[in-house]
N, CA, C and O atoms as a Tinker XYZ file with bonds, in Angstrom:
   360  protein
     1  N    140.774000   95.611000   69.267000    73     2
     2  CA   141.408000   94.413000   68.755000    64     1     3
     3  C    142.868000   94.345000   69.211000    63     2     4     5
     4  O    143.478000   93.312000   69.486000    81     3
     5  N    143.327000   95.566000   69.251000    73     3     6
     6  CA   145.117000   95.638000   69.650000    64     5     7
     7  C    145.290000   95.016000   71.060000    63     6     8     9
     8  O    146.061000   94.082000   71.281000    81     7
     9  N    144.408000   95.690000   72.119000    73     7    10
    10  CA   143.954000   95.111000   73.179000    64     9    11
    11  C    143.988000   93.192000   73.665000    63    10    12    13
    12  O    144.693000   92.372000   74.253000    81    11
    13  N    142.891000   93.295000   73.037000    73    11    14
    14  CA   142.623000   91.604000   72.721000    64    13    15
    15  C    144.026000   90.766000   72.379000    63    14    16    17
    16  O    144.255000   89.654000   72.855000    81    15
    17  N    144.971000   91.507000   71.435000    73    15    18
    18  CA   146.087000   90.348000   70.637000    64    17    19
    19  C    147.075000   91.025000   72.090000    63    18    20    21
    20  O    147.577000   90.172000   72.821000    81    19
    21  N    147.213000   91.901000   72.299000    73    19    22
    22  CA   148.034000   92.084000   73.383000    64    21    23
    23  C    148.228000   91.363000   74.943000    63    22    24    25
    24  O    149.232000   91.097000   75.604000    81    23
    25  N    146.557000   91.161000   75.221000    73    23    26
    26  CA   146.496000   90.703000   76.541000    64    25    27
    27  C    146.730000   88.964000   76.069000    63    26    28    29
    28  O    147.183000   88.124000   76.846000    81    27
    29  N    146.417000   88.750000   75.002000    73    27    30
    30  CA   146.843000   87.994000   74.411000    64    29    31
    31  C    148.307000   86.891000   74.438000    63    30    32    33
    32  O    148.563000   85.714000   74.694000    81    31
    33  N    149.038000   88.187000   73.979000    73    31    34
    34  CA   150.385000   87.210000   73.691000    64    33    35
    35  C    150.838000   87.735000   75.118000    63    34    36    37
    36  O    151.938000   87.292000   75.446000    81    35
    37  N    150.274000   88.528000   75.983000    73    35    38
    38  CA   151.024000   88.295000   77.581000    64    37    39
    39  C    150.854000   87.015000   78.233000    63    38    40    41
    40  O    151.748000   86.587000   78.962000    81    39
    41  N    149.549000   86.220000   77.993000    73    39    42
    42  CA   149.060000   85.045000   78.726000    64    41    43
    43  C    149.869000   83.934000   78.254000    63    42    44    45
    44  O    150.211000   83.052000   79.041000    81    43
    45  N    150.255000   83.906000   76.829000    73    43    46
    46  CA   151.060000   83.325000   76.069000    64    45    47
    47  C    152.737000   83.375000   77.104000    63    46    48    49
    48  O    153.313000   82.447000   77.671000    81    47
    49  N    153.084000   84.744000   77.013000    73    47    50
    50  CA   154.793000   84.763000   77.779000    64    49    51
    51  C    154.354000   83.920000   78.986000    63    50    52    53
    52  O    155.023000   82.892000   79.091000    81    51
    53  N    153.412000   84.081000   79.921000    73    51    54
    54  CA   153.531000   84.160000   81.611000    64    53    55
    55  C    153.440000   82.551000   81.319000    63    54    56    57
    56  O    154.362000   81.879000   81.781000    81    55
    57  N    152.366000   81.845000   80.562000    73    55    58
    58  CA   152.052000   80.733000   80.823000    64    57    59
    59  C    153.721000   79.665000   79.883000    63    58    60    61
    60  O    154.239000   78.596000   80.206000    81    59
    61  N    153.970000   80.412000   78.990000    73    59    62
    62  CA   155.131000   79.848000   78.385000    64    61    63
    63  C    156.516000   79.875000   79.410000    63    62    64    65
    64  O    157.409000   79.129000   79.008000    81    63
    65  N    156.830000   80.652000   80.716000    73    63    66
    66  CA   157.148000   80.606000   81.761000    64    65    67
    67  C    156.983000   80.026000   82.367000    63    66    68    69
    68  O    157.816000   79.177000   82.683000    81    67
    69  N    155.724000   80.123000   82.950000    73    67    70
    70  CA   155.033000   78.560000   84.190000    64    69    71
    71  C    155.966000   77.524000   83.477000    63    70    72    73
    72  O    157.174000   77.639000   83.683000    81    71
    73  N    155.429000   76.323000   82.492000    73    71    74
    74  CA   156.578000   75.391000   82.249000    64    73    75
    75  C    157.831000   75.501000   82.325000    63    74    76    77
    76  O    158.445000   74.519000   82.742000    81    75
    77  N    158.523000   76.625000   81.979000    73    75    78
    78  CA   159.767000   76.849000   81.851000    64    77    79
    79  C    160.162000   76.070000   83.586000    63    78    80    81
    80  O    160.681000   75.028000   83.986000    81    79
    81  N    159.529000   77.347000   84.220000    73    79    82
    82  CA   160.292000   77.073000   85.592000    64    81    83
    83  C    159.645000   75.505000   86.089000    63    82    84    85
    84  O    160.144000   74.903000   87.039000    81    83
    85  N    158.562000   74.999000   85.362000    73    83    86
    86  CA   157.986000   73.768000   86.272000    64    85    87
    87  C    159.055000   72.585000   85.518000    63    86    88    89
    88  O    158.983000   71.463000   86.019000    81    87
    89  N    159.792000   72.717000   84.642000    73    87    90
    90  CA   160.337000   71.604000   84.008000    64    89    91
    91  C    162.040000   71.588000   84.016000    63    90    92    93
    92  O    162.867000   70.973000   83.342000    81    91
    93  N    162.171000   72.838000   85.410000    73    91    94
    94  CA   163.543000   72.623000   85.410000    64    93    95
    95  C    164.088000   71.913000   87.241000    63    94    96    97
    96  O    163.193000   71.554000   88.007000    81    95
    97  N    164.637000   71.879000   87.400000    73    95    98
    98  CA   165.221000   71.802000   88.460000    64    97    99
    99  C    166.781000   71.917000   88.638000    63    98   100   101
   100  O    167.574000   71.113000   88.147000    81    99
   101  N    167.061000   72.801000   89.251000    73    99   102
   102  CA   168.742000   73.337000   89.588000    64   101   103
   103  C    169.011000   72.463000   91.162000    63   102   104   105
   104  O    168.481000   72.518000   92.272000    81   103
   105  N    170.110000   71.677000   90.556000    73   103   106
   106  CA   170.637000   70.635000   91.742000    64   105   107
   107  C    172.178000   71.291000   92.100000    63   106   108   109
   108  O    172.702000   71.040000   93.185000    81   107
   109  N    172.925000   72.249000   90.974000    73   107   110
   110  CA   174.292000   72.400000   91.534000    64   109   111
   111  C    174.386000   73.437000   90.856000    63   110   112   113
   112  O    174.018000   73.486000   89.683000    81   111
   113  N    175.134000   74.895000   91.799000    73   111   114
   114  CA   176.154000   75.877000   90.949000    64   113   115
   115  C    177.084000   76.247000   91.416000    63   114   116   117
   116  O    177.257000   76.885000   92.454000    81   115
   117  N    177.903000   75.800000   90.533000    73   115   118
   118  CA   179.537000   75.911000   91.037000    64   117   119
   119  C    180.089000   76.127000   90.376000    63   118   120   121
   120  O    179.600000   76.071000   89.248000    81   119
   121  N    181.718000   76.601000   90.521000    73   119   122
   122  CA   182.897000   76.816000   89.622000    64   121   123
   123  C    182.347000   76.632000   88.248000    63   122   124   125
   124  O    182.546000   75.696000   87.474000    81   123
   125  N    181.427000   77.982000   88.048000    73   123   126
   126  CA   181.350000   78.405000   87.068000    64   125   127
   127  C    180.695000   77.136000   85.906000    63   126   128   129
   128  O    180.939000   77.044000   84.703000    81   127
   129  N    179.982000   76.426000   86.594000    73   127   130
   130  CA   178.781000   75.339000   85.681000    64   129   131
   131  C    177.284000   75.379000   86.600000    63   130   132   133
   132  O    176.952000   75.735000   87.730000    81   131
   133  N    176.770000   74.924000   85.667000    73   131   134
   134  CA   175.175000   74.821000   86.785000    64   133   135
   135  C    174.563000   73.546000   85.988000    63   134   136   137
   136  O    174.600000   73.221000   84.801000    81   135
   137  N    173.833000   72.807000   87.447000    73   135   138
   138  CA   173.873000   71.401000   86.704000    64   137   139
   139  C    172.148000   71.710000   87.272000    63   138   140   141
   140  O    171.866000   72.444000   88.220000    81   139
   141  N    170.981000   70.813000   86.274000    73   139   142
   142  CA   169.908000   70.738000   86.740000    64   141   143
   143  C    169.097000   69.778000   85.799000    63   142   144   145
   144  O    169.519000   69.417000   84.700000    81   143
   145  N    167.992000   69.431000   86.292000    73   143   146
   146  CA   167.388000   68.207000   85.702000    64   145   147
   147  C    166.157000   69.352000   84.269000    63   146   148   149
   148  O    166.066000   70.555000   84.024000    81   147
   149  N    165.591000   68.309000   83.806000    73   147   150
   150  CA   164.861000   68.912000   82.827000    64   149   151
   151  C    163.308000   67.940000   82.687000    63   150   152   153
   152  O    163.408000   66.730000   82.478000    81   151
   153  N    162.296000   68.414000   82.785000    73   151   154
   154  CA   161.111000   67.674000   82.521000    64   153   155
   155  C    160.617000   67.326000   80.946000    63   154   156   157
   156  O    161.140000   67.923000   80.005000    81   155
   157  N    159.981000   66.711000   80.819000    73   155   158
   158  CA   159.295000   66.076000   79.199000    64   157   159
   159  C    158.521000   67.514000   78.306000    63   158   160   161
   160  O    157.571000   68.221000   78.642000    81   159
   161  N    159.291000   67.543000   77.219000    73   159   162
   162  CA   158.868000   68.763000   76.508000    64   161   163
   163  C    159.637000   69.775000   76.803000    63   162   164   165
   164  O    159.060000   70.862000   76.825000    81   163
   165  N    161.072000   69.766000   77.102000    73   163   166
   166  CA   161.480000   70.434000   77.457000    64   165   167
   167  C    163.228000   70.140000   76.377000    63   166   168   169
   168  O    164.156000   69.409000   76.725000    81   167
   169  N    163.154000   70.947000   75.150000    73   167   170
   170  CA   164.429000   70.793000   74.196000    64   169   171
   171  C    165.757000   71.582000   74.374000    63   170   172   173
   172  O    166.038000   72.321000   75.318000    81   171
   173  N    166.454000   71.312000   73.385000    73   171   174
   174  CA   167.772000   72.260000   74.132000    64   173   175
   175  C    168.316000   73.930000   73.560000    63   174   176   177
   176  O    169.319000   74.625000   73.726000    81   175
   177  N    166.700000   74.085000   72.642000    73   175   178
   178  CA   166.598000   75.468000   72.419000    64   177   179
   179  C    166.451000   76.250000   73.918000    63   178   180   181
   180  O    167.178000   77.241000   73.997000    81   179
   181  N    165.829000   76.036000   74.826000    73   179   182
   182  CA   164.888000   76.519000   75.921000    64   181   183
   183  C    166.512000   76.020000   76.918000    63   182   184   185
   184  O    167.010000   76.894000   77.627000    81   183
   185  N    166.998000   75.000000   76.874000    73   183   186
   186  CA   168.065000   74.268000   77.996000    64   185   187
   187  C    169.484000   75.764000   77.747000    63   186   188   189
   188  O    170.161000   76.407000   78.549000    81   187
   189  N    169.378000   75.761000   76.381000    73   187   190
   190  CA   170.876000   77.043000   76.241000    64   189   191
   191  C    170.289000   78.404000   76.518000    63   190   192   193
   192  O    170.973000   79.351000   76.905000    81   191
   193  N    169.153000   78.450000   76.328000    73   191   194
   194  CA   168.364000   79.879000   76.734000    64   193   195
   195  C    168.669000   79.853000   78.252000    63   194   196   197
   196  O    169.105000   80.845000   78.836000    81   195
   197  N    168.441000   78.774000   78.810000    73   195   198
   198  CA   168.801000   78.645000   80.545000    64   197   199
   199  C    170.336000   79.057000   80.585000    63   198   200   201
   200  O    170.787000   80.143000   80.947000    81   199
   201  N    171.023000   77.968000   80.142000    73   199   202
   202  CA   172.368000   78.192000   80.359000    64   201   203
   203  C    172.717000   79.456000   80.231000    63   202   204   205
   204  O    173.139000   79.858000   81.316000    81   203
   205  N    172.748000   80.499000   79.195000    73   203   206
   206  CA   173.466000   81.819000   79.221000    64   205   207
   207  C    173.063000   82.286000   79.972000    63   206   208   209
   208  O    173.911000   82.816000   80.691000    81   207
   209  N    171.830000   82.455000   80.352000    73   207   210
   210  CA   171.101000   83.011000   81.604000    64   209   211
   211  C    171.593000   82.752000   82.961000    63   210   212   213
   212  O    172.071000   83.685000   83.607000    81   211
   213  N    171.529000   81.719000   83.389000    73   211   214
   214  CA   172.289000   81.270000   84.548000    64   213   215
   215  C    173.875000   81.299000   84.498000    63   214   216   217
   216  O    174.410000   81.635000   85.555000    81   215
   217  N    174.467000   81.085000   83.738000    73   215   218
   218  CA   175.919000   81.329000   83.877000    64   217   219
   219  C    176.025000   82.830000   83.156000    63   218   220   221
   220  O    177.171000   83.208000   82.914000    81   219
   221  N    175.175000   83.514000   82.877000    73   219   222
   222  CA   175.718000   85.183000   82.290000    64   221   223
   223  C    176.815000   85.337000   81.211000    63   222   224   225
   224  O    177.610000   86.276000   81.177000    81   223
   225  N    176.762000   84.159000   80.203000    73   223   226
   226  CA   177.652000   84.577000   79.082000    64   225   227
   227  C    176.979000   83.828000   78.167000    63   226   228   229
   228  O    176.064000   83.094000   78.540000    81   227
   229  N    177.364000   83.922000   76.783000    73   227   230
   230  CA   176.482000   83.067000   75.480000    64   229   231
   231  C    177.787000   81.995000   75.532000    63   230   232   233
   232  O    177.624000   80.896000   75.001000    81   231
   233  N    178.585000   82.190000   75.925000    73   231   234
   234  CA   180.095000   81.277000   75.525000    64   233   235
   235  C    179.665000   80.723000   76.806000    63   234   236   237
   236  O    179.815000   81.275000   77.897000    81   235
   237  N    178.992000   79.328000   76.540000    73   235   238
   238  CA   179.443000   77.925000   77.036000    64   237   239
   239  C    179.328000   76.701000   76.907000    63   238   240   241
   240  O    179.158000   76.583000   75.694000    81   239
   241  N    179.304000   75.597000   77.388000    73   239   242
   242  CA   179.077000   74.272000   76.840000    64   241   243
   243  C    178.855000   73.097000   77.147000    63   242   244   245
   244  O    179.707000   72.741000   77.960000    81   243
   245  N    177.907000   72.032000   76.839000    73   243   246
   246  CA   177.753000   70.989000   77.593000    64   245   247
   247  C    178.641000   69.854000   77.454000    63   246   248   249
   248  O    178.664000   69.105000   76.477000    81   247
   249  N    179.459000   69.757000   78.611000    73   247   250
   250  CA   180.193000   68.318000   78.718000    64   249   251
   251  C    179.934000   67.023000   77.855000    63   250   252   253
   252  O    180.665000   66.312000   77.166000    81   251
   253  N    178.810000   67.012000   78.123000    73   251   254
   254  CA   178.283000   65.387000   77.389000    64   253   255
   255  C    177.740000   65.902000   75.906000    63   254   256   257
   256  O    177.294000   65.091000   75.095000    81   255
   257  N    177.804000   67.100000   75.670000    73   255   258
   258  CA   177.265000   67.177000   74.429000    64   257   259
   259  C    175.615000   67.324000   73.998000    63   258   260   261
   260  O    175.102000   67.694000   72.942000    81   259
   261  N    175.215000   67.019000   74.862000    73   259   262
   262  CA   173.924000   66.989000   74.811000    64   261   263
   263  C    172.920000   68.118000   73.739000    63   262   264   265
   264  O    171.874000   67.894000   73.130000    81   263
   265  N    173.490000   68.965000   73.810000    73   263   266
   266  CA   173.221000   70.227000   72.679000    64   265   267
   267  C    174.065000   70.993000   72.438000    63   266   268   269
   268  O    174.817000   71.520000   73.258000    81   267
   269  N    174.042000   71.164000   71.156000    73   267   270
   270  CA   175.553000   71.805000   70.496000    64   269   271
   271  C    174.824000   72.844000   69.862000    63   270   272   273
   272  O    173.593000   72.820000   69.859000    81   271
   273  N    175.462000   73.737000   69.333000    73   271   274
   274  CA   175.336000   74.772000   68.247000    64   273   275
   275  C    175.170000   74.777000   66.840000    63   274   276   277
   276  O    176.088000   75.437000   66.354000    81   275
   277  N    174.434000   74.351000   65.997000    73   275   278
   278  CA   174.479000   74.006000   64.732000    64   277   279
   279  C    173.817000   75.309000   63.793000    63   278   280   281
   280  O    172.697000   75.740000   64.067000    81   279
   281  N    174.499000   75.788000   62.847000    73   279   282
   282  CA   174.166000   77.067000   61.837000    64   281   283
   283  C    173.354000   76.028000   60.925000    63   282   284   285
   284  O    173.636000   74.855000   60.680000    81   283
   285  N    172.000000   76.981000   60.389000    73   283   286
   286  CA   171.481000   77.751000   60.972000    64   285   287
   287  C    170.282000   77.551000   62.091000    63   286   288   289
   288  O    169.575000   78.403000   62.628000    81   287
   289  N    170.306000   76.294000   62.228000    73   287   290
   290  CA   169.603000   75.421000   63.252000    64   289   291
   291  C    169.490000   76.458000   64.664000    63   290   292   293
   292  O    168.425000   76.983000   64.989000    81   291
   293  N    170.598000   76.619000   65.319000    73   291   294
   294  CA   171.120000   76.566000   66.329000    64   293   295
   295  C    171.130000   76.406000   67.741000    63   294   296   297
   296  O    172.235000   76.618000   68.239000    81   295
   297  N    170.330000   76.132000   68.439000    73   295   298
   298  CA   170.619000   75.440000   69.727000    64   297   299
   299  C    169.795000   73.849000   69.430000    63   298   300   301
   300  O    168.565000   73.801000   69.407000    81   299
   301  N    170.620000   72.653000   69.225000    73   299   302
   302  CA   170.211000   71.429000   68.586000    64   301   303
   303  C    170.746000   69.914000   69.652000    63   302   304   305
   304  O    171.772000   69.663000   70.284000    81   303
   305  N    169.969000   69.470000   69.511000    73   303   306
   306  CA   170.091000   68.308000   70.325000    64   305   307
   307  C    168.734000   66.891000   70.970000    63   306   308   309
   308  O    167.628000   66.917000   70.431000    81   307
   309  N    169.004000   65.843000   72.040000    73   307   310
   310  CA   167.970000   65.200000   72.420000    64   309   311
   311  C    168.174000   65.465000   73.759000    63   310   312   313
   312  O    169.133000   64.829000   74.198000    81   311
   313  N    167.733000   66.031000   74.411000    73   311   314
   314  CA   167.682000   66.076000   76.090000    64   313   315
   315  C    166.418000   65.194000   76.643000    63   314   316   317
   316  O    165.224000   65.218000   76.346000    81   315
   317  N    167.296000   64.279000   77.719000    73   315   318
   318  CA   165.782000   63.316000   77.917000    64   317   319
   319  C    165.511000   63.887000   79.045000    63   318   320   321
   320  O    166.320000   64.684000   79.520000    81   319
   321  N    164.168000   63.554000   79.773000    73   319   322
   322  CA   163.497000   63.959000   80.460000    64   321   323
   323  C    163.670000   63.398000   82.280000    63   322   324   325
   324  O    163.015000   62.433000   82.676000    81   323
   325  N    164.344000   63.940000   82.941000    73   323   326
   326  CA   164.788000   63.385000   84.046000    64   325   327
   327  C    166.168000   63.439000   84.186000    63   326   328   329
   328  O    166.746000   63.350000   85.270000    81   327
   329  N    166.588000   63.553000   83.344000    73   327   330
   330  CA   168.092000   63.334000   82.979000    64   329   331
   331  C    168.649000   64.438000   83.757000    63   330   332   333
   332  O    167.885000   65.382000   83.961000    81   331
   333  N    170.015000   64.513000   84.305000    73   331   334
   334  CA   170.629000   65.941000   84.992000    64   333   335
   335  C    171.998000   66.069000   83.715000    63   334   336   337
   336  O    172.849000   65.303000   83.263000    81   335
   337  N    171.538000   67.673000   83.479000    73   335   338
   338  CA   172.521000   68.081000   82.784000    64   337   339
   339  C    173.406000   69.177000   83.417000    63   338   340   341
   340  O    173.144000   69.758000   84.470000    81   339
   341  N    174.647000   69.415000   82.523000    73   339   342
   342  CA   175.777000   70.388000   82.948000    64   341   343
   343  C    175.841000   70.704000   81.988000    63   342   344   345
   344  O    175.965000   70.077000   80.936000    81   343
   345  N    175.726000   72.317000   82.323000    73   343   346
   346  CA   176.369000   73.424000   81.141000    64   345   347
   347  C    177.391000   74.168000   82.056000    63   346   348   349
   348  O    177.194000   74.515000   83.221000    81   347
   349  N    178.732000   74.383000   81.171000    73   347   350
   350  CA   179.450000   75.260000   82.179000    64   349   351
   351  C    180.456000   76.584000   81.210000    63   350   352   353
   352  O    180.992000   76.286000   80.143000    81   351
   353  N    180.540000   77.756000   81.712000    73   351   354
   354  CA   181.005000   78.829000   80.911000    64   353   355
   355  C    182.672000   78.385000   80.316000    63   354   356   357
   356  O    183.357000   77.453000   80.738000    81   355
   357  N    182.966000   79.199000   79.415000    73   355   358
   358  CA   183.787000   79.036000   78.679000    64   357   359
   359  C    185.177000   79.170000   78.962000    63   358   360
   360  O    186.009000   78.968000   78.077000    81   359
């Protein structure tokens, strides 16, 4: 059974990946921002998980606001779908 829930929640990570990378697109990285589009189903829990990742710090922020930080919410916002966003470090 351990087996089963294991191979399990791996198919779960890899395939929860596939979208990740199919719903992003990186158009710019520069002076320390990275700008990229975002596909449908795609919120700004998953968009700041990108951002620290790609810019390598938890300290940064979107220009337009698009997702902010809210306790105990916290990564909160509407990101539309097509749209190109900028997150840039602190």
């Amino acid at each position: 059974m351990y087996k089963l829930l294991r191979t399990l929640a791996m198919l779960v990570a890899v395939s929860m990946r596939t979208v990740s990378a199919e719903t992003t697109c990186v158009t710019e990285k520069a002076n320390g921002c990275v700008t990229f589009n975002v596909g449908s189903g795609t919120g700004c829990q998953w968009m700041c998980n990108y951002c620290a990742e790609q810019l390598g710090t938890p300290n940064y922020y979107f220009p337009d606001g698009v997702c902010t930080y809210q306790y105990p919410d916290g990564c909160v916002g509407n990101p539309v779908a097509g749209k190109e966003y900028t997150c840039c470090a602190n």
